[in-house]
Biopython code that builds the backbone (N, CA, C, O; Angstrom):
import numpy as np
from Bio.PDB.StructureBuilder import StructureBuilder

atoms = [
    (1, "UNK", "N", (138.800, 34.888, 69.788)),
    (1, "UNK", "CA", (137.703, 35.211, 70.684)),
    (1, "UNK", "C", (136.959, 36.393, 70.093)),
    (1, "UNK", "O", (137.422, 37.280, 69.375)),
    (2, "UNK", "N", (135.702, 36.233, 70.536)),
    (2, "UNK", "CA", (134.839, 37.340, 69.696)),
    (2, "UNK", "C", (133.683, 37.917, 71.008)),
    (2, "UNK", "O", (132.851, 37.268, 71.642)),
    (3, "UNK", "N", (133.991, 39.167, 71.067)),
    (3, "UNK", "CA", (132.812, 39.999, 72.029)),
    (3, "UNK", "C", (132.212, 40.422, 71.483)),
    (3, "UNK", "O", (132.627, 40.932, 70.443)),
    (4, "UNK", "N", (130.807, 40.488, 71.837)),
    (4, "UNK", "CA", (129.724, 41.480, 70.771)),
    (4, "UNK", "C", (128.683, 42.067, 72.049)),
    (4, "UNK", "O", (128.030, 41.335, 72.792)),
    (5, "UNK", "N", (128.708, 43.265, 72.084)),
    (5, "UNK", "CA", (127.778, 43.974, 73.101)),
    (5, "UNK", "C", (126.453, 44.777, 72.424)),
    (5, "UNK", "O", (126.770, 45.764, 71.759)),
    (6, "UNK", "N", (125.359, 44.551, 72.488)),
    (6, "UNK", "CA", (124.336, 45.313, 71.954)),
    (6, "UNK", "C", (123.307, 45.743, 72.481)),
    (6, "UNK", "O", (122.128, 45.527, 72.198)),
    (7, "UNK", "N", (124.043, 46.740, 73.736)),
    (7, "UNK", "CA", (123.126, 46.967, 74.780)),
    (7, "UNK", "C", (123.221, 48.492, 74.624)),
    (7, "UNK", "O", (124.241, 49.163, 74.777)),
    (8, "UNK", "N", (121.902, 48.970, 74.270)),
    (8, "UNK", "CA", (121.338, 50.581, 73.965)),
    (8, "UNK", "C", (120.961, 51.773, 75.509)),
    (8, "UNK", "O", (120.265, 51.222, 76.361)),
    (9, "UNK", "N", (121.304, 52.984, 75.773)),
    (9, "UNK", "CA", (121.130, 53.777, 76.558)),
    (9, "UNK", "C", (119.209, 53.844, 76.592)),
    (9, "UNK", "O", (118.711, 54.395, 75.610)),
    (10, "UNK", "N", (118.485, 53.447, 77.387)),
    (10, "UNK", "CA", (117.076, 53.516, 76.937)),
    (10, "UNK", "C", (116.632, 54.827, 77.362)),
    (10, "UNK", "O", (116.550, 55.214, 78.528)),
    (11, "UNK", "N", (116.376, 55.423, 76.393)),
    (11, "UNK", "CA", (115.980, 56.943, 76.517)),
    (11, "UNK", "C", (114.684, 57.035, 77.044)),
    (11, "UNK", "O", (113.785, 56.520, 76.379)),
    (12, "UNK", "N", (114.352, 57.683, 78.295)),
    (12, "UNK", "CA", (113.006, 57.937, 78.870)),
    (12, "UNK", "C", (111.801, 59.041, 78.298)),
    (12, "UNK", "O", (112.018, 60.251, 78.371)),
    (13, "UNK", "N", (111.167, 58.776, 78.015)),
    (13, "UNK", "CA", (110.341, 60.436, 78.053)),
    (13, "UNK", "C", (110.245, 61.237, 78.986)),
    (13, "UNK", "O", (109.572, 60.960, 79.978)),
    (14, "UNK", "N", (110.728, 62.090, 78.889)),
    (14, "UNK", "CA", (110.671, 63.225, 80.113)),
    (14, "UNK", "C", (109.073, 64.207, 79.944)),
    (14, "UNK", "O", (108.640, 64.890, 79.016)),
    (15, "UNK", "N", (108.489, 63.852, 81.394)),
    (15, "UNK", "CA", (107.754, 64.501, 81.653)),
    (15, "UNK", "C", (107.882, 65.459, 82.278)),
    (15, "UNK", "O", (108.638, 65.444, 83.250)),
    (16, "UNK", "N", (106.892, 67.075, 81.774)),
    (16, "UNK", "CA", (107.065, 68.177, 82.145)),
    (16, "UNK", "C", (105.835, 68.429, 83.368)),
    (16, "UNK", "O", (104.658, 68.079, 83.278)),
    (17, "UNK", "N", (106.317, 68.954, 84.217)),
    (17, "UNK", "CA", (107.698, 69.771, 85.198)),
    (17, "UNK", "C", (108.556, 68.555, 85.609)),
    (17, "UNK", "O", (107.910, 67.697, 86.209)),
    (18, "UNK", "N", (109.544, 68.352, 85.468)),
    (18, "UNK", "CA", (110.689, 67.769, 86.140)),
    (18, "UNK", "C", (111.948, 68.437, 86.797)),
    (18, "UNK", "O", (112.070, 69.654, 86.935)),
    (19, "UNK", "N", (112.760, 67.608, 87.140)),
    (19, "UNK", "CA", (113.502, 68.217, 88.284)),
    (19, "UNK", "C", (114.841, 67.174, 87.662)),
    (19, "UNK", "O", (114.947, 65.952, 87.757)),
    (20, "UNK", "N", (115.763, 68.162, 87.018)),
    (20, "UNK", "CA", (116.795, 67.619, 86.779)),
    (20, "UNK", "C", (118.221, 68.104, 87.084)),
    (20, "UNK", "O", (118.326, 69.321, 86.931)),
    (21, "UNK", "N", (119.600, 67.346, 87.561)),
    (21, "UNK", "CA", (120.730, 67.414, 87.901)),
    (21, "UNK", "C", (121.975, 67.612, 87.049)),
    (21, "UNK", "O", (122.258, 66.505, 86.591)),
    (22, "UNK", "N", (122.946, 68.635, 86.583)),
    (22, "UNK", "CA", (124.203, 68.229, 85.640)),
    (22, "UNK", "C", (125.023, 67.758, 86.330)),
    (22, "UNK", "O", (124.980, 67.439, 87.518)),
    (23, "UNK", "N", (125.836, 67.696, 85.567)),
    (23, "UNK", "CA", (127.051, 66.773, 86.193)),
    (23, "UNK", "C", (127.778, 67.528, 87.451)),
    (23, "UNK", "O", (128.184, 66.869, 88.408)),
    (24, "UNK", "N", (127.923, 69.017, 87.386)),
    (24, "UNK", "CA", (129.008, 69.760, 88.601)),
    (24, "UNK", "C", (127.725, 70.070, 89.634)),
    (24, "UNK", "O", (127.935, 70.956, 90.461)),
    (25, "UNK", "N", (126.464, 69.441, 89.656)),
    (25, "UNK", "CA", (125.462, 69.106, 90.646)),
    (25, "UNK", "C", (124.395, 70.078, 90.619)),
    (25, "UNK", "O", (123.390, 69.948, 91.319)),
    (26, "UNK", "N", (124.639, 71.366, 89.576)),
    (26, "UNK", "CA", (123.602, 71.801, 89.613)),
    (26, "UNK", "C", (121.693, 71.841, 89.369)),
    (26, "UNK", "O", (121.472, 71.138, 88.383)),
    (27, "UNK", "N", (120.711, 72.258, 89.781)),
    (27, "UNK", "CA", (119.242, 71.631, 89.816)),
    (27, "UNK", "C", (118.826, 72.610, 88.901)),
    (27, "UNK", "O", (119.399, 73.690, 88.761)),
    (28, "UNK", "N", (117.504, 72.122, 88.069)),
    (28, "UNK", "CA", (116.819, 73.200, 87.287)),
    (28, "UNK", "C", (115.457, 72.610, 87.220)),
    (28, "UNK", "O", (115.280, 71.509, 86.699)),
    (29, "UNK", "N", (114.469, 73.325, 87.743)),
    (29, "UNK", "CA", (113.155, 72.420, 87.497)),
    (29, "UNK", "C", (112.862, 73.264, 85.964)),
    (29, "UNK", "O", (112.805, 74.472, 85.731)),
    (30, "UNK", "N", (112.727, 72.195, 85.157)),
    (30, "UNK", "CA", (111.985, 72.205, 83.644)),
    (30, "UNK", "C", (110.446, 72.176, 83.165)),
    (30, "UNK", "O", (109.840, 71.105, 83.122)),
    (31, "UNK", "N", (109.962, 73.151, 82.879)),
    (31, "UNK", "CA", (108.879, 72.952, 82.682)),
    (31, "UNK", "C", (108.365, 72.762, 81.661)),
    (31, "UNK", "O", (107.177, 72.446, 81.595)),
    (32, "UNK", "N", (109.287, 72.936, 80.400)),
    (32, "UNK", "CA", (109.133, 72.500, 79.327)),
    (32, "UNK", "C", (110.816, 72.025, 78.689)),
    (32, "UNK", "O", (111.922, 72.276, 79.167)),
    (33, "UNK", "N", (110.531, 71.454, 77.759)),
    (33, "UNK", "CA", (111.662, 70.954, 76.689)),
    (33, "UNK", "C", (112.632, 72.190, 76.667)),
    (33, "UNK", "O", (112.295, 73.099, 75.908)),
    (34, "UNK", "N", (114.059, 72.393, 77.561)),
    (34, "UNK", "CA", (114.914, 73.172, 77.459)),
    (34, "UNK", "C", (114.325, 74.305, 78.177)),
    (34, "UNK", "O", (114.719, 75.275, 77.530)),
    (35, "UNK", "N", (113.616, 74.730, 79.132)),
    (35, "UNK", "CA", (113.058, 75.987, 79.562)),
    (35, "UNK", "C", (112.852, 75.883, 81.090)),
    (35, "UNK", "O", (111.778, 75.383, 81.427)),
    (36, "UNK", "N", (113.482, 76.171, 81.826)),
    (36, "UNK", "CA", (113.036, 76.291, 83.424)),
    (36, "UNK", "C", (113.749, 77.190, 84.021)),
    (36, "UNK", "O", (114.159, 78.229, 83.504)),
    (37, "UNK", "N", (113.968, 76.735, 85.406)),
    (37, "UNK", "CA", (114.461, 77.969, 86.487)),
    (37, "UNK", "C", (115.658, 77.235, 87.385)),
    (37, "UNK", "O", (115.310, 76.410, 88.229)),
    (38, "UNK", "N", (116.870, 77.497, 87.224)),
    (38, "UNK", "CA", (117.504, 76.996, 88.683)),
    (38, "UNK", "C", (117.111, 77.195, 89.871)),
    (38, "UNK", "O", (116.751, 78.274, 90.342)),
    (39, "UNK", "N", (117.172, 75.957, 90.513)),
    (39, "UNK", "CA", (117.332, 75.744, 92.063)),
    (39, "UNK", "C", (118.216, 75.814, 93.226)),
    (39, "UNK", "O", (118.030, 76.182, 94.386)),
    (40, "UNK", "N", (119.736, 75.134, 92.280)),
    (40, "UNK", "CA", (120.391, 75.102, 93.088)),
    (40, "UNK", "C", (121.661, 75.486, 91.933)),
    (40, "UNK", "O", (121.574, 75.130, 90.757)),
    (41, "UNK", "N", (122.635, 76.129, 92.382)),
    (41, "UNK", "CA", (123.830, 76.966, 90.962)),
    (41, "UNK", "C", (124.918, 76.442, 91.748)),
    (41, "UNK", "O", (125.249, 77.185, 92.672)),
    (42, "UNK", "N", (125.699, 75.141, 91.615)),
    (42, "UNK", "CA", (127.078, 74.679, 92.264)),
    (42, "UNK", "C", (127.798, 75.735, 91.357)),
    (42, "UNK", "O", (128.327, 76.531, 92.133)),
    (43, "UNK", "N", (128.054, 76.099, 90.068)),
    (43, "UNK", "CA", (128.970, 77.097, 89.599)),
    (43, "UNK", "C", (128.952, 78.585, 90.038)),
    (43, "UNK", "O", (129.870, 79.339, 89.717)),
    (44, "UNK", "N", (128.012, 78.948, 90.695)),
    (44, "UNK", "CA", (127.712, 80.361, 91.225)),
    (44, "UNK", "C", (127.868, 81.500, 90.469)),
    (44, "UNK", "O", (128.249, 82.619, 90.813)),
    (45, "UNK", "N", (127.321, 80.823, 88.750)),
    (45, "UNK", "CA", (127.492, 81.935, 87.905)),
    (45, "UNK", "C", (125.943, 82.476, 87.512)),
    (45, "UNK", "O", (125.950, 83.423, 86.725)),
    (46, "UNK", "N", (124.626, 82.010, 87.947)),
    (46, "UNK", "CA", (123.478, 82.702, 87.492)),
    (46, "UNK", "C", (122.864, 83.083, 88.578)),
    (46, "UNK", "O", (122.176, 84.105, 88.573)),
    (47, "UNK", "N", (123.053, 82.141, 89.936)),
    (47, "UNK", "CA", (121.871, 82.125, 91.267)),
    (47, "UNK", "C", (120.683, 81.827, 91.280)),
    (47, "UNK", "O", (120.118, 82.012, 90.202)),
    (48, "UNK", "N", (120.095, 81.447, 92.059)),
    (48, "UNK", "CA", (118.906, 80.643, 92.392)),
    (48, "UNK", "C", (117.430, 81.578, 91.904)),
    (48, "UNK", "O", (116.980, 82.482, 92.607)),
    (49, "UNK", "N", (116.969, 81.259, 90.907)),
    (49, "UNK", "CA", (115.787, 81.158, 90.129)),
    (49, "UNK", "C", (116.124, 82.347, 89.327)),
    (49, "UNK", "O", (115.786, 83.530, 89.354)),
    (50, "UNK", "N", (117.017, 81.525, 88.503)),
    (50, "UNK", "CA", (117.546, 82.420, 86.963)),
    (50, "UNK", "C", (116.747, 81.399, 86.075)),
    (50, "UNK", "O", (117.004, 80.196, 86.015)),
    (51, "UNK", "N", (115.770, 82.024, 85.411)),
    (51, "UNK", "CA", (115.647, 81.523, 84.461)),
    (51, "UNK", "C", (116.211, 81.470, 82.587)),
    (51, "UNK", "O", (116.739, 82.278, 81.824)),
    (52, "UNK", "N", (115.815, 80.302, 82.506)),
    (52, "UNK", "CA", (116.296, 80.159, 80.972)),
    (52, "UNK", "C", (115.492, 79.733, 80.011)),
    (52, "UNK", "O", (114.623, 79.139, 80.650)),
    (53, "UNK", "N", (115.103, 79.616, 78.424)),
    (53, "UNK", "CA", (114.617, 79.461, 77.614)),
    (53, "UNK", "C", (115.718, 78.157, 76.524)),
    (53, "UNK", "O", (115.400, 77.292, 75.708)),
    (54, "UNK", "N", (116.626, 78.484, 76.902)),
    (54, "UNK", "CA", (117.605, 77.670, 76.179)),
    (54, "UNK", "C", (118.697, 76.705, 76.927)),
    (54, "UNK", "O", (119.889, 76.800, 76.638)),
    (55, "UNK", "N", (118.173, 75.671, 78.010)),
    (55, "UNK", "CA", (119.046, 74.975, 78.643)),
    (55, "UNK", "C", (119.513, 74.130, 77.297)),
    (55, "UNK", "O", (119.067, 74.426, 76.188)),
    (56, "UNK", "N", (120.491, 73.007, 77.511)),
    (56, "UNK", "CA", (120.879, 72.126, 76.779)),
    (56, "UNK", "C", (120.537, 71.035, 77.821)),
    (56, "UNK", "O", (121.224, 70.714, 78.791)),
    (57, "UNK", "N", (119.443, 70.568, 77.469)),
    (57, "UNK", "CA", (118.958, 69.204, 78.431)),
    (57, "UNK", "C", (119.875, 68.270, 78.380)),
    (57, "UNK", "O", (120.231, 67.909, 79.502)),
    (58, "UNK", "N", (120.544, 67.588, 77.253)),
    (58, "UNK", "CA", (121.468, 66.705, 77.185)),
    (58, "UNK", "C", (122.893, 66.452, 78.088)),
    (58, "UNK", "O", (123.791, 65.611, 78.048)),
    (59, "UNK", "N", (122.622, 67.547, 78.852)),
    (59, "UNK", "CA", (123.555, 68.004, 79.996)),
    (59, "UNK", "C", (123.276, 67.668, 81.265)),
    (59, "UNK", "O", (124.023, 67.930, 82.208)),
    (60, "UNK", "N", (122.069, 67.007, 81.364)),
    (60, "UNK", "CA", (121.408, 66.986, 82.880)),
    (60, "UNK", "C", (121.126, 65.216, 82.551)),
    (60, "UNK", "O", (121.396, 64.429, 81.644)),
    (61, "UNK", "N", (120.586, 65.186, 83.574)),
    (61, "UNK", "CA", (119.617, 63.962, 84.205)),
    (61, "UNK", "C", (118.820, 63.518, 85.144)),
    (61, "UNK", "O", (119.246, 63.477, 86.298)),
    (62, "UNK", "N", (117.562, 63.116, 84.854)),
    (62, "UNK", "CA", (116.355, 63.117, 86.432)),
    (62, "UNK", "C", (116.850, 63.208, 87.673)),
    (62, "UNK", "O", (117.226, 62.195, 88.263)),
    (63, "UNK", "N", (116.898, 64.144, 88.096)),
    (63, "UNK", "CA", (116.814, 64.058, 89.903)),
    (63, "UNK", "C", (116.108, 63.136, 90.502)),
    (63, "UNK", "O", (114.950, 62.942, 90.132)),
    (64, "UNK", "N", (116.576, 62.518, 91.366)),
    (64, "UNK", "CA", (115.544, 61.321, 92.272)),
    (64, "UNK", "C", (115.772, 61.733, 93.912)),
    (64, "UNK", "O", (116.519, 61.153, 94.701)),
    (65, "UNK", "N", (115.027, 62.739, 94.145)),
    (65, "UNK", "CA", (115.644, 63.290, 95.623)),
    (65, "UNK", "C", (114.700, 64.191, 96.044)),
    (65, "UNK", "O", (113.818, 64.538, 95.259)),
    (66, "UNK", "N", (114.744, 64.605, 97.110)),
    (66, "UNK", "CA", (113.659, 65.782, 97.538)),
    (66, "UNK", "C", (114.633, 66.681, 97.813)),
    (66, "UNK", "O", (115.784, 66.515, 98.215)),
    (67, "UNK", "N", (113.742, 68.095, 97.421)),
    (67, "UNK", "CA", (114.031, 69.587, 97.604)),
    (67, "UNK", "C", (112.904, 70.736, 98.165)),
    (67, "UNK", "O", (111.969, 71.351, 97.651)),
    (68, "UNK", "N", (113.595, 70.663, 99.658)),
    (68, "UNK", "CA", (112.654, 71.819, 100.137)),
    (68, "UNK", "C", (113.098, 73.157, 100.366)),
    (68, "UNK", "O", (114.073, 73.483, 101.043)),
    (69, "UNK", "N", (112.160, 74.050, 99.637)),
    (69, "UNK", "CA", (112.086, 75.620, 99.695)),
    (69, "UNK", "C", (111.427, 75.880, 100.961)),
    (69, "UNK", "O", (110.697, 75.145, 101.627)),
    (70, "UNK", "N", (111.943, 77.425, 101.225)),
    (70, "UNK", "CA", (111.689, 77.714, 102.597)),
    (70, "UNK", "C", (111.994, 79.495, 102.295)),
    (70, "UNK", "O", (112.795, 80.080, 101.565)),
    (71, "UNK", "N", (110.943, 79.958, 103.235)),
    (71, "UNK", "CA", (111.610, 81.546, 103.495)),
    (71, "UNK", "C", (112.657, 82.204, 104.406)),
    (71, "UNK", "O", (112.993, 83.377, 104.571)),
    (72, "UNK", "N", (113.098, 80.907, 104.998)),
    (72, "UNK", "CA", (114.457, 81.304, 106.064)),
    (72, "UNK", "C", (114.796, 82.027, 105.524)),
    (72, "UNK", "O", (115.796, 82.649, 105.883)),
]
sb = StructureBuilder()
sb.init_structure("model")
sb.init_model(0)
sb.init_chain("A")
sb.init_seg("    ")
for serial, (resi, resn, name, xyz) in enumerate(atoms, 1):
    if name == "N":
        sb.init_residue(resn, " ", resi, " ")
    sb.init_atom(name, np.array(xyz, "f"), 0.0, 1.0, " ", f" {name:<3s}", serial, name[0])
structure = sb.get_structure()
């Protein structure tokens, strides 16, 4: 018996500003290639609108969800 699978991950273009998720659930809106601000910090090691210059995008993936800010 012979299996043969030749089915590829289809890589999207990411358009800037986006809103993307890592895996332990944290949010970062991106405004450019590797550069944005957290939203939401599940590790509670930077807090909410730390920015960065050097994310590792390959770590995340599109958010498909709504997020509302508020001054409560």
């Amino acid at each position: 018996m012979k299996v043969e699978v030749k089915e590829k991950e289809k890589k999207q273009e990411i358009k800037f500003p986006c809103l993307m998720i890592s895996s332990c659930g944290s949010i970062v809106l991106f405004s450019e290639q590797n550069e944005g601000t957290l939203l939401l910090d599940n590790k509670g090691v930077y807090g909410i609108a730390y920015y960065d210059d050097s994310w590792i995008m390959d770590k995340f993936k599109p958010f498909h969800g709504q997020i509302t800010l508020s001054n409560d």
